[in-house]
PQR file of N, CA, C, O and H, with PARSE charges and radii, in Angstrom:
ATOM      1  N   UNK A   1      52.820  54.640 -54.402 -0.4000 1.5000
ATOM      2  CA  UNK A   1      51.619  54.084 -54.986 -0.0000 2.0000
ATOM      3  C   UNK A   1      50.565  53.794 -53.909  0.5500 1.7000
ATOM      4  O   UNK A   1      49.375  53.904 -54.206 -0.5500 1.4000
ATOM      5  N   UNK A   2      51.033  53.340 -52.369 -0.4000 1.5000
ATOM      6  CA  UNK A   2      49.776  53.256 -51.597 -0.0000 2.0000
ATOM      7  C   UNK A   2      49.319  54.339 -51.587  0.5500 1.7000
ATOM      8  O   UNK A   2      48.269  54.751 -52.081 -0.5500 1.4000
ATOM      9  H   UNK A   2      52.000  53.251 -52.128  0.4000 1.0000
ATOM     10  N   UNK A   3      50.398  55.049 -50.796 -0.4000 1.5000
ATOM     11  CA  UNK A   3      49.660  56.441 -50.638 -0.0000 2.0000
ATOM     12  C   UNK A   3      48.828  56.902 -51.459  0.5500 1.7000
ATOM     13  O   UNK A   3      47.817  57.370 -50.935 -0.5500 1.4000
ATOM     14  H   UNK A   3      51.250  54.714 -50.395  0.4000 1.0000
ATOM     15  N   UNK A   4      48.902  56.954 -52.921 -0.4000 1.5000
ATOM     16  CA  UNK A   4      47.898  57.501 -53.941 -0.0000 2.0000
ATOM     17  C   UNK A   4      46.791  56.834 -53.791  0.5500 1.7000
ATOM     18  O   UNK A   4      45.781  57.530 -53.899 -0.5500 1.4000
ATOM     19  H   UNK A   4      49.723  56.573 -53.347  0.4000 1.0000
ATOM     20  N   UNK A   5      46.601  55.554 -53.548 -0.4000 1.5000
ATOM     21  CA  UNK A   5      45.623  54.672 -53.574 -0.0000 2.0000
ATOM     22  C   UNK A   5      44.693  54.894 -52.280  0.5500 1.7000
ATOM     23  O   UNK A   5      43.475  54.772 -52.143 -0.5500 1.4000
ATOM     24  H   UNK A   5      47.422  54.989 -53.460  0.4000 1.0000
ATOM     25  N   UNK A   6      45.573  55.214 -51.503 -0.4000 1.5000
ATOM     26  CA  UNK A   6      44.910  55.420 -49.708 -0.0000 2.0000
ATOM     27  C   UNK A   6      44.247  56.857 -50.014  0.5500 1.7000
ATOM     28  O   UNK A   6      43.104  57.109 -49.632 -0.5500 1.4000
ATOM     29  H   UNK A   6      46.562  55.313 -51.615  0.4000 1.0000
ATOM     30  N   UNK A   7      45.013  57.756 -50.706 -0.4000 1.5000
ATOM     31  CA  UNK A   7      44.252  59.098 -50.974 -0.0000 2.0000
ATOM     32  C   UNK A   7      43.172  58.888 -51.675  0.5500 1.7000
ATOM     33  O   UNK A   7      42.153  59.504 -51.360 -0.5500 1.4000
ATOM     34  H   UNK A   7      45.941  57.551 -51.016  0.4000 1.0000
ATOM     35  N   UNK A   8      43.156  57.997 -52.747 -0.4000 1.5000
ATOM     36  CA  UNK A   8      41.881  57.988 -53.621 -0.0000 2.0000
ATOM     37  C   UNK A   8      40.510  57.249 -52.692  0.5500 1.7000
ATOM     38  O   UNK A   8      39.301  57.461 -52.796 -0.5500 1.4000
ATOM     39  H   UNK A   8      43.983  57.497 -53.002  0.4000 1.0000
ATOM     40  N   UNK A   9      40.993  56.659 -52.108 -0.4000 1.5000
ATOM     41  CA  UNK A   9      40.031  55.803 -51.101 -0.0000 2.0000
ATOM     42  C   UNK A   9      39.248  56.637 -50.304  0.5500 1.7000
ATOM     43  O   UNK A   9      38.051  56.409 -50.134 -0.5500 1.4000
ATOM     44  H   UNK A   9      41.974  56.487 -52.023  0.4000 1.0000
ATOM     45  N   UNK A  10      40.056  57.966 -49.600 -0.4000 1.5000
ATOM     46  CA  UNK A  10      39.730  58.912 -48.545 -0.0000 2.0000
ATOM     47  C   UNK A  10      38.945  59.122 -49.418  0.5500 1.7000
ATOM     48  O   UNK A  10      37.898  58.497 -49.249 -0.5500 1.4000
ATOM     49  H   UNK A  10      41.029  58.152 -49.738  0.4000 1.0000
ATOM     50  N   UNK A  11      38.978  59.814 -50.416 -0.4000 1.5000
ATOM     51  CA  UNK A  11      38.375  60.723 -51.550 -0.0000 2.0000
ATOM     52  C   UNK A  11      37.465  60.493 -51.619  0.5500 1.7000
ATOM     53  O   UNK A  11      36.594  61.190 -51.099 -0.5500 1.4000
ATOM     54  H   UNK A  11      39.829  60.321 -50.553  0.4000 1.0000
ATOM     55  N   UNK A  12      37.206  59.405 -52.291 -0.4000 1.5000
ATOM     56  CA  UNK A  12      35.630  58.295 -52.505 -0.0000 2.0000
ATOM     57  C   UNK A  12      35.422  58.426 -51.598  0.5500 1.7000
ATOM     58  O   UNK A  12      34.819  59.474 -51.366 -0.5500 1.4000
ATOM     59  H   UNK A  12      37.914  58.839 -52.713  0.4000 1.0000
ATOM     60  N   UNK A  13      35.683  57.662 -50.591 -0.4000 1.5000
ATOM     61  CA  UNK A  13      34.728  57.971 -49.248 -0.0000 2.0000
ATOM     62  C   UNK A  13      34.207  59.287 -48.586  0.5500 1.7000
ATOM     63  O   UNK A  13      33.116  59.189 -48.024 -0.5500 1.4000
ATOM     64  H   UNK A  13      36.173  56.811 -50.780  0.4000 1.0000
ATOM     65  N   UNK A  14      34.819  60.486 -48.569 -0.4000 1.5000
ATOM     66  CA  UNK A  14      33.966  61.885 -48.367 -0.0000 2.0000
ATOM     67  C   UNK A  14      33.741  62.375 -49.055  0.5500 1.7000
ATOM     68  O   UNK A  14      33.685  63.590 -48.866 -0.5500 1.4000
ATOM     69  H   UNK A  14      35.705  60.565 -49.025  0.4000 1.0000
ATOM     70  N   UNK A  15      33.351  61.702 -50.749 -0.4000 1.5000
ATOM     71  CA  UNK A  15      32.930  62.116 -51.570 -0.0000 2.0000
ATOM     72  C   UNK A  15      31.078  61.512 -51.439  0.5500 1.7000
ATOM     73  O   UNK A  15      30.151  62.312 -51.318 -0.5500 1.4000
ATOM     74  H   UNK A  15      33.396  60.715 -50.903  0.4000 1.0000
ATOM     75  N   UNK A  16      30.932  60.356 -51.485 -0.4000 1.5000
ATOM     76  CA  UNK A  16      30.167  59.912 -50.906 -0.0000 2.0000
ATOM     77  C   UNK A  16      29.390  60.165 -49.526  0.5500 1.7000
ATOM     78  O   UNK A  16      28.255  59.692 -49.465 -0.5500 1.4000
ATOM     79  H   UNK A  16      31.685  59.705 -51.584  0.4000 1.0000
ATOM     80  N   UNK A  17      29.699  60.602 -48.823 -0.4000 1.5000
ATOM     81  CA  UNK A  17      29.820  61.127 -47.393 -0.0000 2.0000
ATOM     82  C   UNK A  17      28.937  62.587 -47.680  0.5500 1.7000
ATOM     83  O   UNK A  17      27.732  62.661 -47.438 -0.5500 1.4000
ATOM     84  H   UNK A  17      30.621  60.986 -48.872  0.4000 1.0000
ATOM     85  N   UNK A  18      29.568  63.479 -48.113 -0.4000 1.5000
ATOM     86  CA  UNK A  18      28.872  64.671 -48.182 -0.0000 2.0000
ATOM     87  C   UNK A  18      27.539  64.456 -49.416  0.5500 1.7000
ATOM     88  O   UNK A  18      26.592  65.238 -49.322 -0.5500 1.4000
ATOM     89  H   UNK A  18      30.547  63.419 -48.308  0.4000 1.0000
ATOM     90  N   UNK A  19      27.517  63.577 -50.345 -0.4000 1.5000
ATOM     91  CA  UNK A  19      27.040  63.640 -51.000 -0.0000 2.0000
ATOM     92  C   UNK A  19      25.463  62.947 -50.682  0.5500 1.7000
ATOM     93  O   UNK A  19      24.462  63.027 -51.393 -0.5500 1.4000
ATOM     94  H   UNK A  19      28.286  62.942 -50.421  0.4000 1.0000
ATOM     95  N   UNK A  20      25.614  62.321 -49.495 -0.4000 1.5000
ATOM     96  CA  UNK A  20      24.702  61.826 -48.681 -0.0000 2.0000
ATOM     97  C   UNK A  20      24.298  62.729 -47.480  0.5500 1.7000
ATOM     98  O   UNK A  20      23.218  62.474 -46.946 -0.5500 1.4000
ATOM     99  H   UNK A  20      26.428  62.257 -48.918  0.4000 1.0000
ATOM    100  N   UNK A  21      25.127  63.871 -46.944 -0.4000 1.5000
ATOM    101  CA  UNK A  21      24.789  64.995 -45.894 -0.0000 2.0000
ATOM    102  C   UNK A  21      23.934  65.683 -47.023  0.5500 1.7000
ATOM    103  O   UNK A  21      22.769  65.816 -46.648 -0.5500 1.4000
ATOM    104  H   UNK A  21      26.004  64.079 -47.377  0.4000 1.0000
ATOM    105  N   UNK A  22      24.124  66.076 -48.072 -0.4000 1.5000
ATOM    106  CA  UNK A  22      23.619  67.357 -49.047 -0.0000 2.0000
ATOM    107  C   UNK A  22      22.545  66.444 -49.223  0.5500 1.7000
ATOM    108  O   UNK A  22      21.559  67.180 -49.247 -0.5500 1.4000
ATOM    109  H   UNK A  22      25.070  65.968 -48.377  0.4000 1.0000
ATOM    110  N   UNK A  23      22.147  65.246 -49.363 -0.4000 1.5000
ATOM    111  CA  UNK A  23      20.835  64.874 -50.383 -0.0000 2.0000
ATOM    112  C   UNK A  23      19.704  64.504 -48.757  0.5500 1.7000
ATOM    113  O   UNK A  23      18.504  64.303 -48.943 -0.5500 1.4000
ATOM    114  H   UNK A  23      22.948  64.647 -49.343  0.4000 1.0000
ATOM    115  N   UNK A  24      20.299  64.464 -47.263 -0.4000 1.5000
ATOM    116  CA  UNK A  24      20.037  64.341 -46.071 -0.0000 2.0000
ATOM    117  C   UNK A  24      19.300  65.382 -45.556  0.5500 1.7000
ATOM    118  O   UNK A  24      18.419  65.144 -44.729 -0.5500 1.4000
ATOM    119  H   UNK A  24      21.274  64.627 -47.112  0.4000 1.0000
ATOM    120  N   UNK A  25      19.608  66.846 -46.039 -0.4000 1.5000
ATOM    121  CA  UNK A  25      19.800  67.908 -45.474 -0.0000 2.0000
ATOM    122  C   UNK A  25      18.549  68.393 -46.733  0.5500 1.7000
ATOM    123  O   UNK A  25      17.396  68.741 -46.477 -0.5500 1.4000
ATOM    124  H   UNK A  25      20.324  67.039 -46.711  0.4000 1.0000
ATOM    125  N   UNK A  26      18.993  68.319 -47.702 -0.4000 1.5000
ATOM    126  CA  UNK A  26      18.105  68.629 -48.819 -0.0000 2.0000
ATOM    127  C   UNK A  26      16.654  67.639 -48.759  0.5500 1.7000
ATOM    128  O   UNK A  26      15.719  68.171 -49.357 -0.5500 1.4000
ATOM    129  H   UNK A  26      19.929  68.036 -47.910  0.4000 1.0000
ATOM    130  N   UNK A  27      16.417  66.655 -48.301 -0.4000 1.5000
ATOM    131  CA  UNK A  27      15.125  65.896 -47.698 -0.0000 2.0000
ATOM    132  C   UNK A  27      14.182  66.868 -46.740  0.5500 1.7000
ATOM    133  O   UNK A  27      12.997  67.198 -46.780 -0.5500 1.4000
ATOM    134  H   UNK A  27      17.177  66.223 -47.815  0.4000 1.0000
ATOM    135  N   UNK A  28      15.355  67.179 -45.814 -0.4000 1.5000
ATOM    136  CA  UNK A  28      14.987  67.414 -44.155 -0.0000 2.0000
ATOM    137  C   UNK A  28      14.148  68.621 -44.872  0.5500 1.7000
ATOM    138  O   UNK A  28      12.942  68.763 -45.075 -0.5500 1.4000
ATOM    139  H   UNK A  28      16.318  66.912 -45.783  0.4000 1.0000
ATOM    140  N   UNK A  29      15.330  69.464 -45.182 -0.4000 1.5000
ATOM    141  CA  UNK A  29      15.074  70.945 -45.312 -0.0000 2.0000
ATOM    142  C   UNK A  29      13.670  71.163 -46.205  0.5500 1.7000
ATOM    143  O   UNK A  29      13.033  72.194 -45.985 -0.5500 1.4000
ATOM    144  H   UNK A  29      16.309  69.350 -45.017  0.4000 1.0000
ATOM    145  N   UNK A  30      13.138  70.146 -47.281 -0.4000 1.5000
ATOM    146  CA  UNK A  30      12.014  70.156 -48.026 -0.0000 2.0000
ATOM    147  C   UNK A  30      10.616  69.464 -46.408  0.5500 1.7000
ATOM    148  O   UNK A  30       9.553  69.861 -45.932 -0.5500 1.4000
ATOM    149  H   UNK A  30      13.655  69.309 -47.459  0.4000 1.0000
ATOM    150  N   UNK A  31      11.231  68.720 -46.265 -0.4000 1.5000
ATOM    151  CA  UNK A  31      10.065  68.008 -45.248 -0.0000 2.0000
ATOM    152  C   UNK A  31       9.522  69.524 -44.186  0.5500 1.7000
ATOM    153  O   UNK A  31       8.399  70.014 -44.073 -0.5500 1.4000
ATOM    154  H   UNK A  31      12.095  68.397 -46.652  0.4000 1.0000
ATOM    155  N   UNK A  32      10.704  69.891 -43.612 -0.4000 1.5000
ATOM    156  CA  UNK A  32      10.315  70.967 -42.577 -0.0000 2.0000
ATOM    157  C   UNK A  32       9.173  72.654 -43.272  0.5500 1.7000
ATOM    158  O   UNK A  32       8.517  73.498 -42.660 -0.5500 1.4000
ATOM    159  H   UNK A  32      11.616  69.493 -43.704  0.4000 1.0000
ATOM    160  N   UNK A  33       9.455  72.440 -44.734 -0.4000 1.5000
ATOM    161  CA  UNK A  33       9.312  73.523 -45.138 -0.0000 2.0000
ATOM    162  C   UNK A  33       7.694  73.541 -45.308  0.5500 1.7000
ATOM    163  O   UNK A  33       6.839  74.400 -45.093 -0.5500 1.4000
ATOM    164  H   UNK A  33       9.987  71.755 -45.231  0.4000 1.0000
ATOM    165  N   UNK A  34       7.655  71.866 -45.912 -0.4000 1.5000
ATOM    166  CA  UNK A  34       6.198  71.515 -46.524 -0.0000 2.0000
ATOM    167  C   UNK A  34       5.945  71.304 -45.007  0.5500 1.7000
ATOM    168  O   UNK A  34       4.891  71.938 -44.980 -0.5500 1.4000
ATOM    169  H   UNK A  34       8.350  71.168 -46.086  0.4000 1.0000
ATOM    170  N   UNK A  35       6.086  70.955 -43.920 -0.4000 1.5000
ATOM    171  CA  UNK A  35       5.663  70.899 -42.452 -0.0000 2.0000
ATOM    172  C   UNK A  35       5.371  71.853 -42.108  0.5500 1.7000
ATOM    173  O   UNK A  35       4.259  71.764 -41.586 -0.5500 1.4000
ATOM    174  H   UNK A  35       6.942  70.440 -43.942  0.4000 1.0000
ATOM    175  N   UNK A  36       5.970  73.393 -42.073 -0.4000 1.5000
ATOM    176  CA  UNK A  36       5.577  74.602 -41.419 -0.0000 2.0000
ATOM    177  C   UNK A  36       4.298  75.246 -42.742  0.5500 1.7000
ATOM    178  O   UNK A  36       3.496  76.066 -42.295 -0.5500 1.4000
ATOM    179  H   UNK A  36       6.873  73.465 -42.496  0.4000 1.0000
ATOM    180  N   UNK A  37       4.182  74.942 -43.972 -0.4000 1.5000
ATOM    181  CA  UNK A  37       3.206  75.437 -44.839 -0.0000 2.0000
ATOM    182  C   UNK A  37       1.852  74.284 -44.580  0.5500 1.7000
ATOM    183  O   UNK A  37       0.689  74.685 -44.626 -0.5500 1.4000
ATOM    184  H   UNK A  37       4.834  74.276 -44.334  0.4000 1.0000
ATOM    185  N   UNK A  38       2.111  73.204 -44.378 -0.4000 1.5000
ATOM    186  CA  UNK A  38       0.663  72.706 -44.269 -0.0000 2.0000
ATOM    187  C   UNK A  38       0.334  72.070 -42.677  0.5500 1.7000
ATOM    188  O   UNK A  38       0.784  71.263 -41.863 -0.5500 1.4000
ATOM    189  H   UNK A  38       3.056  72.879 -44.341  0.4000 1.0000
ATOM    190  N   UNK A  39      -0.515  72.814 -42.824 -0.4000 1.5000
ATOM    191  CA  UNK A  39      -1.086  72.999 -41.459 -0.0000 2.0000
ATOM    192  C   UNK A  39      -2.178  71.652 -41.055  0.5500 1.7000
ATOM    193  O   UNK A  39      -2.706  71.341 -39.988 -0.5500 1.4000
ATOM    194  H   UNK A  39      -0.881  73.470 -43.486  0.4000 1.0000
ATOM    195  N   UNK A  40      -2.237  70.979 -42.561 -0.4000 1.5000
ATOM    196  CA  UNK A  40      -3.299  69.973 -42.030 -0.0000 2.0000
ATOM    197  C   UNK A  40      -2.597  68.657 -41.877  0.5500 1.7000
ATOM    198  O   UNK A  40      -3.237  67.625 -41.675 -0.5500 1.4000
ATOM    199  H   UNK A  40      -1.808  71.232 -43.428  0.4000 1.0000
ATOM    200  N   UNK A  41      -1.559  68.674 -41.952 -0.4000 1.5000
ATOM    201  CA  UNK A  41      -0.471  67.554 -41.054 -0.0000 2.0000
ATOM    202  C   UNK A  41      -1.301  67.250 -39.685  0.5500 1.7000
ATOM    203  O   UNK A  41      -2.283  67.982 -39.559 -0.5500 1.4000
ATOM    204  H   UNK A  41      -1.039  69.512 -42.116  0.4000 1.0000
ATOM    205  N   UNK A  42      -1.110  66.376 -38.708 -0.4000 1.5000
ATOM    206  CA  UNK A  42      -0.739  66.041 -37.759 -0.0000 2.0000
ATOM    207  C   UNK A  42       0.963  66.403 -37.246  0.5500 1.7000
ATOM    208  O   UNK A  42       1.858  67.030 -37.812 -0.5500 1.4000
ATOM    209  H   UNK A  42      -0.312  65.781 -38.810  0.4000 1.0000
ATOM    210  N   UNK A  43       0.915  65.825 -36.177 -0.4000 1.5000
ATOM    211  CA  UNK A  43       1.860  65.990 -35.548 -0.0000 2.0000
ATOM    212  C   UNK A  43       2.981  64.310 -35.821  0.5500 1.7000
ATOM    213  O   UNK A  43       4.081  64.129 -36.343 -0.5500 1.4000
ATOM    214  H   UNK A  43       0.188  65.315 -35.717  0.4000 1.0000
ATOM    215  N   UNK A  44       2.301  63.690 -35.372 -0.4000 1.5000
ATOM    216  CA  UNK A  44       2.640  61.973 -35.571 -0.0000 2.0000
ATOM    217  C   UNK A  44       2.872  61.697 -36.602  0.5500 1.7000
ATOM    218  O   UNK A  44       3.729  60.829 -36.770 -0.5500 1.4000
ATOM    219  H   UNK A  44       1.408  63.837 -34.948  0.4000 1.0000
ATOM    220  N   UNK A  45       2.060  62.453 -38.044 -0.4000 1.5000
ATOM    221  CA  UNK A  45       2.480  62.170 -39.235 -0.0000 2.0000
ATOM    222  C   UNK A  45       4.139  62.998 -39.812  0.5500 1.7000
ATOM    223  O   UNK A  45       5.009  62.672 -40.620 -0.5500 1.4000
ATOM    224  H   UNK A  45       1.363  63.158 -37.908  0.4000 1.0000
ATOM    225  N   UNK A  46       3.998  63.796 -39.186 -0.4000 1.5000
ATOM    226  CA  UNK A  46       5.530  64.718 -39.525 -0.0000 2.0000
ATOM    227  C   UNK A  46       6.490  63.947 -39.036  0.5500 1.7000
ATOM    228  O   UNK A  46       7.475  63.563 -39.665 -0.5500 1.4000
ATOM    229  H   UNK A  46       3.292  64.061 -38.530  0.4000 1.0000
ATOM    230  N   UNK A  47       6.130  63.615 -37.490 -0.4000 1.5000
ATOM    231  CA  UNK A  47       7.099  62.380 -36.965 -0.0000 2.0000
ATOM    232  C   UNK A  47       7.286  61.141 -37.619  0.5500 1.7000
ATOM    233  O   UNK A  47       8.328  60.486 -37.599 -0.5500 1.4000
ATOM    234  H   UNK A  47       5.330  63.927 -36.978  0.4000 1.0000
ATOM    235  N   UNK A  48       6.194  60.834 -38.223 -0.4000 1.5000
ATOM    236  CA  UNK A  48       6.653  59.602 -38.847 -0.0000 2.0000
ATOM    237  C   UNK A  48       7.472  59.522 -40.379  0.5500 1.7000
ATOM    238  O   UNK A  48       7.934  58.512 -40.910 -0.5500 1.4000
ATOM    239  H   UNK A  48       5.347  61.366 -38.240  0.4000 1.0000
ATOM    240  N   UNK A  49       7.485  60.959 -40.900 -0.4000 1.5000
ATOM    241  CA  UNK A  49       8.632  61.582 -42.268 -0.0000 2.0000
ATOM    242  C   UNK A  49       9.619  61.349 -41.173  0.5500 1.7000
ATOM    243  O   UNK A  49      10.402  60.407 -41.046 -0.5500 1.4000
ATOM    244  H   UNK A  49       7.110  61.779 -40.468  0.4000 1.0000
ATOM    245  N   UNK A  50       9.446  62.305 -40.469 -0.4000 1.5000
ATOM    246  CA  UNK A  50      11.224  62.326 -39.308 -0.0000 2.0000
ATOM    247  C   UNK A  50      11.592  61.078 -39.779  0.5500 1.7000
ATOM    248  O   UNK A  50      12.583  60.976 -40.502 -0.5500 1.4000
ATOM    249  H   UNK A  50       8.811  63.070 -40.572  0.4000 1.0000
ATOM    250  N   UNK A  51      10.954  60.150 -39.479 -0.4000 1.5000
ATOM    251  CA  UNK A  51      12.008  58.757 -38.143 -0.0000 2.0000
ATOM    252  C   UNK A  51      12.153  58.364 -39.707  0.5500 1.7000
ATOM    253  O   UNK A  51      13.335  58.180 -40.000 -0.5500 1.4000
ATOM    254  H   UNK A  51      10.149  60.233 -38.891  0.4000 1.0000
ATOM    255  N   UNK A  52      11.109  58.159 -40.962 -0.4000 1.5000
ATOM    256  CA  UNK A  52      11.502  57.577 -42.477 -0.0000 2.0000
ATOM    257  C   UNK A  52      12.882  57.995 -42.986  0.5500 1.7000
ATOM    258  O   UNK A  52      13.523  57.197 -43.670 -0.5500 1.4000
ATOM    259  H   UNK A  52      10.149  58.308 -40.724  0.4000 1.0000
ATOM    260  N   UNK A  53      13.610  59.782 -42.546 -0.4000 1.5000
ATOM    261  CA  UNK A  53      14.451  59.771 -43.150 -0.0000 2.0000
ATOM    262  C   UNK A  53      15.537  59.188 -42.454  0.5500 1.7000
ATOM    263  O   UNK A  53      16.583  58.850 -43.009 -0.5500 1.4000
ATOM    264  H   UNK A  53      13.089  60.430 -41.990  0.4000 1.0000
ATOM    265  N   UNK A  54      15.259  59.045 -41.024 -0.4000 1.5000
ATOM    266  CA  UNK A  54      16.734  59.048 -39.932 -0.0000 2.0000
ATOM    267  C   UNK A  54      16.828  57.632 -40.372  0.5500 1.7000
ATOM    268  O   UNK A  54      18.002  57.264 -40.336 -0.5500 1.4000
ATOM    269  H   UNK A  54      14.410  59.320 -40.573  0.4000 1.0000
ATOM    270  N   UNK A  55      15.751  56.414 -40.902 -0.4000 1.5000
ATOM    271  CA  UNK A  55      15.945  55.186 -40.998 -0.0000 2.0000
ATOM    272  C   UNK A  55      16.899  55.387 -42.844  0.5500 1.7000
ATOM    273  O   UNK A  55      17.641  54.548 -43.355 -0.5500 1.4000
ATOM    274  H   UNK A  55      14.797  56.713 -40.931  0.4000 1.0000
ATOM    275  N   UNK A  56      16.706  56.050 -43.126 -0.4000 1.5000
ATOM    276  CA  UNK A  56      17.244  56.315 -45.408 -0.0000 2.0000
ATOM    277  C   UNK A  56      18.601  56.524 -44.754  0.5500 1.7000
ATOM    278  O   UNK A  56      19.410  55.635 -45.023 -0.5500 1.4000
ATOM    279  H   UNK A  56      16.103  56.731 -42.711  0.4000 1.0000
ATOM    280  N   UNK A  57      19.108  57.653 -43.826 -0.4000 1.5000
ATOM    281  CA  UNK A  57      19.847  58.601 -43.620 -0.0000 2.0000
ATOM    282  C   UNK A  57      20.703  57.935 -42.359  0.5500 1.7000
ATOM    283  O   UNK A  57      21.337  58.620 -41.556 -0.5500 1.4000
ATOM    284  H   UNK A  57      18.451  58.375 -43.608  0.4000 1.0000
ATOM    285  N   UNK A  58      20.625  56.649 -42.325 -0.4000 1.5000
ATOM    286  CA  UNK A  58      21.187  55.969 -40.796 -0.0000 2.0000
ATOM    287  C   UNK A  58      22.908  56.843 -41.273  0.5500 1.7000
ATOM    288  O   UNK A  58      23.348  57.411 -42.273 -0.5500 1.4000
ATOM    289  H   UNK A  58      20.110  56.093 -42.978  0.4000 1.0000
ATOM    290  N   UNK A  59      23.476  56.466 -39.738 -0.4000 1.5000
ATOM    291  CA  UNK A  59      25.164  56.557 -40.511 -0.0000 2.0000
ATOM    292  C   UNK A  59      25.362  55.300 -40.451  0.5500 1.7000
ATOM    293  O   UNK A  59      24.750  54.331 -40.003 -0.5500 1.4000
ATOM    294  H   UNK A  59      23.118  56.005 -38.927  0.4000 1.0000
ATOM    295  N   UNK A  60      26.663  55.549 -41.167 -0.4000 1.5000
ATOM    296  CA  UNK A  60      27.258  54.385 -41.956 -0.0000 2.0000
ATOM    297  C   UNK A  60      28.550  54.687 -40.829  0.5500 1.7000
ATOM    298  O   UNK A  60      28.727  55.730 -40.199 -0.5500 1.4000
ATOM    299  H   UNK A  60      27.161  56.336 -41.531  0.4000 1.0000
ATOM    300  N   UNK A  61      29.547  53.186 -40.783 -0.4000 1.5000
ATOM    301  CA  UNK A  61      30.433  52.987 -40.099 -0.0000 2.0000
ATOM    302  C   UNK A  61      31.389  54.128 -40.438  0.5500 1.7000
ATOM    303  O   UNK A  61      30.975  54.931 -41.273 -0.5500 1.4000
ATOM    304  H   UNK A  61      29.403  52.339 -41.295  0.4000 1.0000
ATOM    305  N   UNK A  62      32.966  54.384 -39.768 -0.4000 1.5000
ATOM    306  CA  UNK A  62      33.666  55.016 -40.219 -0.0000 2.0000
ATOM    307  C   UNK A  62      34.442  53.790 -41.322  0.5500 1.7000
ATOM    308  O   UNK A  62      34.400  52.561 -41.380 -0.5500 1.4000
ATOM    309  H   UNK A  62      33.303  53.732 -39.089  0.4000 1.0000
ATOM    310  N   UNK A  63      35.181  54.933 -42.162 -0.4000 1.5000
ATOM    311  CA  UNK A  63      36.154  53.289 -43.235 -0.0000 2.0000
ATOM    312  C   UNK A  63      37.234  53.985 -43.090  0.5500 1.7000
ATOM    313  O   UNK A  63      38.207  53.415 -43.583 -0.5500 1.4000
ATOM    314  H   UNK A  63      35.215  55.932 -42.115  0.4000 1.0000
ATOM    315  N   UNK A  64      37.628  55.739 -42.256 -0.4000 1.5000
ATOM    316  CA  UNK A  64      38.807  55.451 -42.368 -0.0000 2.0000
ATOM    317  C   UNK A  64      39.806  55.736 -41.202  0.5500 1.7000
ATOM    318  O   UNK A  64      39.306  55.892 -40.087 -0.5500 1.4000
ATOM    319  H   UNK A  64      36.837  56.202 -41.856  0.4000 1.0000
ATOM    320  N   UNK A  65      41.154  55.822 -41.332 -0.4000 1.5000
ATOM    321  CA  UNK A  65      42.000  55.583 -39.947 -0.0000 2.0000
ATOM    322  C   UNK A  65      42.002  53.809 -39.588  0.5500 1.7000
ATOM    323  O   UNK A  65      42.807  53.481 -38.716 -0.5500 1.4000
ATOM    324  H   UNK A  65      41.561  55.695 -42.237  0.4000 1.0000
ATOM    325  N   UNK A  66      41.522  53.171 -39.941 -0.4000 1.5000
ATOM    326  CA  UNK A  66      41.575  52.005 -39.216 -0.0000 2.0000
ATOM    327  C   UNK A  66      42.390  50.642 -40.091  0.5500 1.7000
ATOM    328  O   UNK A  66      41.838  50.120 -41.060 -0.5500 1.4000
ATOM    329  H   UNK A  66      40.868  53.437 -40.649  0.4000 1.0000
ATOM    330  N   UNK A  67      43.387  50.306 -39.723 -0.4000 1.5000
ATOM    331  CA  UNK A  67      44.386  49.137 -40.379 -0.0000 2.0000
ATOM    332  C   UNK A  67      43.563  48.453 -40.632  0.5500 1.7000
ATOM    333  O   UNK A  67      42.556  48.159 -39.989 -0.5500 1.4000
ATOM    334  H   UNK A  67      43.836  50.730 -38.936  0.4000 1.0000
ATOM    335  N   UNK A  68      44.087  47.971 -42.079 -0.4000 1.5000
ATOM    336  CA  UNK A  68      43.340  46.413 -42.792 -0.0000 2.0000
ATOM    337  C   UNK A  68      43.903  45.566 -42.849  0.5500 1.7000
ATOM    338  O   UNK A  68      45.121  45.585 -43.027 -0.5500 1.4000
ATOM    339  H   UNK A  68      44.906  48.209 -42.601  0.4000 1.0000
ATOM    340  N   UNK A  69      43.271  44.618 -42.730 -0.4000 1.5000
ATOM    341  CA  UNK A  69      44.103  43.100 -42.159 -0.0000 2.0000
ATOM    342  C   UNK A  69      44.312  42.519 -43.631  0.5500 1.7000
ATOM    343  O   UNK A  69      43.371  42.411 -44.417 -0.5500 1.4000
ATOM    344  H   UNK A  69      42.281  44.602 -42.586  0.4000 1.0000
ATOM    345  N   UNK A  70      45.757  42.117 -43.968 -0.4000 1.5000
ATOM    346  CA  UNK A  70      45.894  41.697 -44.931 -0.0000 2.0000
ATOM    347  C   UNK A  70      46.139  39.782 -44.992  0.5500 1.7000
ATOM    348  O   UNK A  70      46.305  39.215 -46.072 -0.5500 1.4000
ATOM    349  H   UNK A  70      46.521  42.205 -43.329  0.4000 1.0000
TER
END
């Protein structure tokens, strides 16, 4: 029964995990696209999308491998 429970835990957690790389990646990949088509950007303003998503998109701790204190 842990084990199932420890598996479901992994689960959720790189379920979540990728599901935050794909919606990360799917930001970026729209920002860069509308960046190389409009030309009347600045430079500082593209940078400042950058740093908006890296602040949405921080990482998050690891949750797993590590004993829980009971």
């Amino acid at each position: 029964m842990q084990s199932a429970a420890a598996q479901r835990e992994l689960y959720d957690s790189w379920k979540k995990y990728v599901g935050d790389v794909s919606g990360r990646c799917d930001a970026l990949g729209g920002l860069l696209c509308q960046a190389g088509h409009d030309l009347a950007k600045t430079d500082e303003s593209v940078k400042q999308e950058l740093d908006a998503l890296a602040v949405r998109y921080a990482d998050t701790e690891a949750v797993g491998g590590q004993a829980k204190v009971k």
